[in-house]
Backbone as JSON Lines, residues from 0, in Angstrom:
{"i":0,"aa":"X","n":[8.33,-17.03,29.54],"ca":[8.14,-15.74,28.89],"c":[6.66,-15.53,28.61]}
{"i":1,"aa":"X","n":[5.79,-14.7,29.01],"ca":[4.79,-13.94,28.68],"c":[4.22,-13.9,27.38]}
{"i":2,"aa":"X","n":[3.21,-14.07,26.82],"ca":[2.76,-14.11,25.47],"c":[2.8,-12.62,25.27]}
{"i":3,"aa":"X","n":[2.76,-11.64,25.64],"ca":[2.79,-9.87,25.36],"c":[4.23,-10.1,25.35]}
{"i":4,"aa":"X","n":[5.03,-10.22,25.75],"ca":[6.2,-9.95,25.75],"c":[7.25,-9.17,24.08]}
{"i":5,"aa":"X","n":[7.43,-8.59,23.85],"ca":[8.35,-8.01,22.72],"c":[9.59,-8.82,22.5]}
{"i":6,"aa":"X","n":[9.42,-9.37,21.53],"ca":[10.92,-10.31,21.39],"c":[11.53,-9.85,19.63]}
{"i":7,"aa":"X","n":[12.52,-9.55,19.18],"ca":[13.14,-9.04,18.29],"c":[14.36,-10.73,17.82]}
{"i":8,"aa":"X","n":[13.75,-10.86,16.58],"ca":[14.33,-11.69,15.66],"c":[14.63,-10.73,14.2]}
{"i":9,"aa":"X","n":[16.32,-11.12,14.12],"ca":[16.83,-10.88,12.67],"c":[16.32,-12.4,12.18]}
{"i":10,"aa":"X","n":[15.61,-12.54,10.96],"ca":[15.81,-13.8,9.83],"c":[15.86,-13.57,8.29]}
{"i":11,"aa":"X","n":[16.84,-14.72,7.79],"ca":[16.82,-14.96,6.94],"c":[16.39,-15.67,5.87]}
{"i":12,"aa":"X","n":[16.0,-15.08,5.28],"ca":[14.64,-16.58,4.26],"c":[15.7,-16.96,2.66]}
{"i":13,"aa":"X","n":[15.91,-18.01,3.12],"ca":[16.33,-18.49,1.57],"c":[15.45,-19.44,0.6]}
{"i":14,"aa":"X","n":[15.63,-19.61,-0.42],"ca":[15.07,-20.05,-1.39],"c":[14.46,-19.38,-2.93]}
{"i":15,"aa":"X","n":[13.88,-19.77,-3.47],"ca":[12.92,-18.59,-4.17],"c":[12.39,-17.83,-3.71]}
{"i":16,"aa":"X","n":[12.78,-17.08,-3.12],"ca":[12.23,-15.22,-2.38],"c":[12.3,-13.99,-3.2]}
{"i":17,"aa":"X","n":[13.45,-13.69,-4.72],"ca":[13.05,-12.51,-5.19],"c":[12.43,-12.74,-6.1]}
{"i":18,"aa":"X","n":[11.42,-11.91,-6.49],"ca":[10.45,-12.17,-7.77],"c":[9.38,-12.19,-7.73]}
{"i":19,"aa":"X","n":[9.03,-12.65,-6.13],"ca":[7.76,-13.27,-5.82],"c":[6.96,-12.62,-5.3]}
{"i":20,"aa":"X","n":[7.0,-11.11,-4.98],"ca":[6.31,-10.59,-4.08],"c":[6.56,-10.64,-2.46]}
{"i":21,"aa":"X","n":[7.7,-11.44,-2.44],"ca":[7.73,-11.84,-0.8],"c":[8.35,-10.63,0.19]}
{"i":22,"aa":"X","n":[8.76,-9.56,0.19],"ca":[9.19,-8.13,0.55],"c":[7.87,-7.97,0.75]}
{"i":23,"aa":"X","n":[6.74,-7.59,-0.5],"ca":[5.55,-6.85,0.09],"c":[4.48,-7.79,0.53]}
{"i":24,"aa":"X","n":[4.59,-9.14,0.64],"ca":[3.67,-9.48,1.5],"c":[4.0,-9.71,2.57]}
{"i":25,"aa":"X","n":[5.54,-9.95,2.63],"ca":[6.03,-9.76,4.07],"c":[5.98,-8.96,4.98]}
{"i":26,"aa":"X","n":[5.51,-7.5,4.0],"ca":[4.96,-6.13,4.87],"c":[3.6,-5.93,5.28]}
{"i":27,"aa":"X","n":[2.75,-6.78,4.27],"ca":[1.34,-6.83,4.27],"c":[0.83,-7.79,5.59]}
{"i":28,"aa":"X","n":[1.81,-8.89,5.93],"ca":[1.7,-9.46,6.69],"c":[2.24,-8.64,7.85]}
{"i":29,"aa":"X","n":[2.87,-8.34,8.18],"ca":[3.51,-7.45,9.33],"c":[2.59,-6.14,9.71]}
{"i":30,"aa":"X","n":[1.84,-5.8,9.03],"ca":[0.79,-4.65,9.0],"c":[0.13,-5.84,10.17]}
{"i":31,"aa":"X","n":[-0.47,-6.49,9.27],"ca":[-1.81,-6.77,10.18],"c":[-1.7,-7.84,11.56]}
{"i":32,"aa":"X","n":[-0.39,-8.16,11.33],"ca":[-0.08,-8.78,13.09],"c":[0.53,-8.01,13.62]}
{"i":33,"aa":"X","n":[0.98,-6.6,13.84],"ca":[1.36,-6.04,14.88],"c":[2.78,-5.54,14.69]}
{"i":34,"aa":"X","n":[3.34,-6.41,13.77],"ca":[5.12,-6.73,13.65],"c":[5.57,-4.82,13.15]}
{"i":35,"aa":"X","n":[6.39,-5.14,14.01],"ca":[7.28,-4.07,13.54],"c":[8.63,-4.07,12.85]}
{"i":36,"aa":"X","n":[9.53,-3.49,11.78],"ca":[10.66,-3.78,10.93],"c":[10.9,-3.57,9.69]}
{"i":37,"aa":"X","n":[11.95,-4.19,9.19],"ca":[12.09,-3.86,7.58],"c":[12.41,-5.33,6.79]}
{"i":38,"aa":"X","n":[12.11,-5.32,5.53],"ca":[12.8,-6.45,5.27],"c":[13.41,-5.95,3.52]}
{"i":39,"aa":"X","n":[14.32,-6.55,3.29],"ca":[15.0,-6.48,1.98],"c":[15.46,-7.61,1.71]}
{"i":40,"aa":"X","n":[15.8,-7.31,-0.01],"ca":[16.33,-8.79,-0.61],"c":[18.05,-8.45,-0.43]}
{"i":41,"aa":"X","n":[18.78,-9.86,-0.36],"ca":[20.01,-9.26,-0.53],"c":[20.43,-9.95,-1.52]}
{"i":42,"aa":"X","n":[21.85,-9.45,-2.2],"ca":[22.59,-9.6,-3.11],"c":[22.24,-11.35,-3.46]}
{"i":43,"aa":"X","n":[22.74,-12.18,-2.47],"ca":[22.77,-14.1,-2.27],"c":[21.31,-14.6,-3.11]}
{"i":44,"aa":"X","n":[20.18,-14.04,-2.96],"ca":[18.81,-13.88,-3.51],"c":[18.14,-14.46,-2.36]}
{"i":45,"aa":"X","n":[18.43,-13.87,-0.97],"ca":[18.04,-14.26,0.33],"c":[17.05,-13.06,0.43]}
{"i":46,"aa":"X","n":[16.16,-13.31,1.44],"ca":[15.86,-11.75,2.15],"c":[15.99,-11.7,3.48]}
{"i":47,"aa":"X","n":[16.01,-10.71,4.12],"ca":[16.55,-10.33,5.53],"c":[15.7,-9.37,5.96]}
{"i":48,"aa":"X","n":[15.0,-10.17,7.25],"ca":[13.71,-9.42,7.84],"c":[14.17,-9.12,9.16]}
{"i":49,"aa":"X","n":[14.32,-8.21,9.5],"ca":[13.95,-7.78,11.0],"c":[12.85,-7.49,11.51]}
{"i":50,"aa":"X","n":[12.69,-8.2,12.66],"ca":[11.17,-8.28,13.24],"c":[11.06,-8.03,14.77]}
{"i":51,"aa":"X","n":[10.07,-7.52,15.49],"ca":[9.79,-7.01,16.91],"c":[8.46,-7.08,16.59]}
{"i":52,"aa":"X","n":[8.04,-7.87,17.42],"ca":[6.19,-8.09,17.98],"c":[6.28,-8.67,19.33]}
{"i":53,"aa":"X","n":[5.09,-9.27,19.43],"ca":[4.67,-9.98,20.99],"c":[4.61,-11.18,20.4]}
{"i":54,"aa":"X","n":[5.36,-12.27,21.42],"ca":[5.85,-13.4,20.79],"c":[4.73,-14.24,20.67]}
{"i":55,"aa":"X","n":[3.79,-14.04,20.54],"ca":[2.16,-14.56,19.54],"c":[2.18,-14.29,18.32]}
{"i":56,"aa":"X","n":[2.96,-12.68,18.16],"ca":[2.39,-12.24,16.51],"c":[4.16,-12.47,15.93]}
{"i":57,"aa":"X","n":[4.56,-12.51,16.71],"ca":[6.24,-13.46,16.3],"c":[6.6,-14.6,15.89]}
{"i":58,"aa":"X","n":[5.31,-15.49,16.35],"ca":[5.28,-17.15,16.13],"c":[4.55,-17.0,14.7]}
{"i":59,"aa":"X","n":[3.57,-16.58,14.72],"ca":[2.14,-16.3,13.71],"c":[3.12,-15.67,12.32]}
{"i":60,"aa":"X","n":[4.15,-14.7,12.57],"ca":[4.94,-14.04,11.24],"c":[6.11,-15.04,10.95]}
{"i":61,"aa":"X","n":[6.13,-15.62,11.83],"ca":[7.39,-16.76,11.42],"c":[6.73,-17.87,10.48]}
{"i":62,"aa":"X","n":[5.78,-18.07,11.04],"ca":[4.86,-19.24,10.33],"c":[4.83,-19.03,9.34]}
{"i":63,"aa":"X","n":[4.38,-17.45,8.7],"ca":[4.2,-17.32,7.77],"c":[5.12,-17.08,6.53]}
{"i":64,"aa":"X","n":[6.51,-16.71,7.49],"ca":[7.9,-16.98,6.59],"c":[8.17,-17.83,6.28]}
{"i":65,"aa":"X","n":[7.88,-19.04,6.91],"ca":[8.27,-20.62,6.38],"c":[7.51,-20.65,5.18]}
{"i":66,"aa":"X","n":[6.63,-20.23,4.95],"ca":[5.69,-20.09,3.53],"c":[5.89,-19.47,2.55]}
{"i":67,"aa":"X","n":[5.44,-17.87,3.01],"ca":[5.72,-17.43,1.76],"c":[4.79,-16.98,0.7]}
{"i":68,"aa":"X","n":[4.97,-15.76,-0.16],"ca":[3.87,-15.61,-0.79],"c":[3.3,-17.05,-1.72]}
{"i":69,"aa":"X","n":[2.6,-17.16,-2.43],"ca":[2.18,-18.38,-3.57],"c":[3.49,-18.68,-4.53]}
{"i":70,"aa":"X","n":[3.85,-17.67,-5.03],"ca":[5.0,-18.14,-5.91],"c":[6.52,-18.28,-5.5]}
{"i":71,"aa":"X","n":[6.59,-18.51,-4.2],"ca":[7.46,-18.55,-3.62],"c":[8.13,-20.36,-2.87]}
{"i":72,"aa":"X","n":[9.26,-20.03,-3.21],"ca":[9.62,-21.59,-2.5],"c":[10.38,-21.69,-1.67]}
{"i":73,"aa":"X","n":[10.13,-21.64,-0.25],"ca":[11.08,-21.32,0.97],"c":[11.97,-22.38,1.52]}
{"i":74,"aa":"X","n":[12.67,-22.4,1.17],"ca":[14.01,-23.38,1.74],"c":[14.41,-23.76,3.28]}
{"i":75,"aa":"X","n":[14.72,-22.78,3.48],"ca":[15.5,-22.38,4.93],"c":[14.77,-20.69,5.65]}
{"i":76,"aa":"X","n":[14.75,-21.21,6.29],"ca":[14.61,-19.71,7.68],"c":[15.79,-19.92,8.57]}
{"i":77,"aa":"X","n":[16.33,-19.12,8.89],"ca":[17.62,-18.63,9.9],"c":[16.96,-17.46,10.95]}
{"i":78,"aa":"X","n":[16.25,-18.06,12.01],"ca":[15.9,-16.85,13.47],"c":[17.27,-16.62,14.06]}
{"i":79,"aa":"X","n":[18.26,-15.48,13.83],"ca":[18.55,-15.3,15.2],"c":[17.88,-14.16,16.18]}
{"i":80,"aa":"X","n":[17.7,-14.3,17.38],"ca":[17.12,-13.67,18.02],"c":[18.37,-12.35,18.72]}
{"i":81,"aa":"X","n":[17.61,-11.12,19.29],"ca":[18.69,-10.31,19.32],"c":[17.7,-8.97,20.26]}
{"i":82,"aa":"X","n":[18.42,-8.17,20.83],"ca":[17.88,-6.76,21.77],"c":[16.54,-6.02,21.09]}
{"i":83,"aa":"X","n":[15.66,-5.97,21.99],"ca":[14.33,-5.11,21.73],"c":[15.16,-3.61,21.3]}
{"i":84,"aa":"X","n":[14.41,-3.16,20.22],"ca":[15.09,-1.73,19.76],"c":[14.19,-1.08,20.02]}
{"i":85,"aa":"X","n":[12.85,-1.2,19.7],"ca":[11.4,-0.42,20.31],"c":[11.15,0.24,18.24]}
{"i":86,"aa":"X","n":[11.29,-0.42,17.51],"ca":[10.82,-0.37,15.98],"c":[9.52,-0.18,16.09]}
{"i":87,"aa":"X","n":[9.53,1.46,15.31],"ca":[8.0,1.75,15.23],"c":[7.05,1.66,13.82]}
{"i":88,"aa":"X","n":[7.3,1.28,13.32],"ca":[7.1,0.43,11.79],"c":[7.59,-0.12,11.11]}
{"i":89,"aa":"X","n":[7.07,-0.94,10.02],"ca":[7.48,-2.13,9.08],"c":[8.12,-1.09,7.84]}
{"i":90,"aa":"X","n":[9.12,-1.4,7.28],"ca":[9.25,-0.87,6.04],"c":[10.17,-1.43,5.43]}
{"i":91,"aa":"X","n":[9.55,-1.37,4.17],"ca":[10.47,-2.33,3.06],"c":[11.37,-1.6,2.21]}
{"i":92,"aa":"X","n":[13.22,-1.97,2.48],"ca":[14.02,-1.42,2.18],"c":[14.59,-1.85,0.67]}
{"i":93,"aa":"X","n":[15.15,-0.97,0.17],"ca":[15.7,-1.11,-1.3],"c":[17.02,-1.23,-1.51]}
């Protein structure tokens, strides 16, 4: 597969994720690599990101999900991967 290539991952981030800011730096981060999607917290105190970039700025936003803002403590990531939709921005859902 092509480093340009568009590849679309649903994930799930568990751990300490609400509270922390991790929604808006998850957007702040997605601004500036390219990523396109939404992410929200859900009910479990998981959040759920959908993501579409070029699987450079896909590796690079994953990385950075394993992390996490500072006050954040990331447990688990869940990639499943899934159909290019052609997502034309990041936005953080409520």
């Amino acid at each position: 597969m092509a480093t340009n290539s568009i590849v679309h991952n649903e994930i799930n981030v568990k751990g300490l994720v609400h509270g922390v800011g991790y929604r808006a730096n998850a957007k702040h981060m997605a601004d500036l690599l390219g990523v396109q999607g939404s992410v929200k917290n859900l009910q479990d105190g998981s959040v759920w990101i959908v993501a579409e970039a070029s699987t450079d700025a896909m590796k690079t936003f994953l990385d950075w999900c394993r992390k996490g803002p500072r006050h954040s403590e990331v447990r688990e990531v869940i990639v499943i991967p899934g159909e290019v939709t052609h997502i034309k921005e990041f936005t953080i859902l409520h």
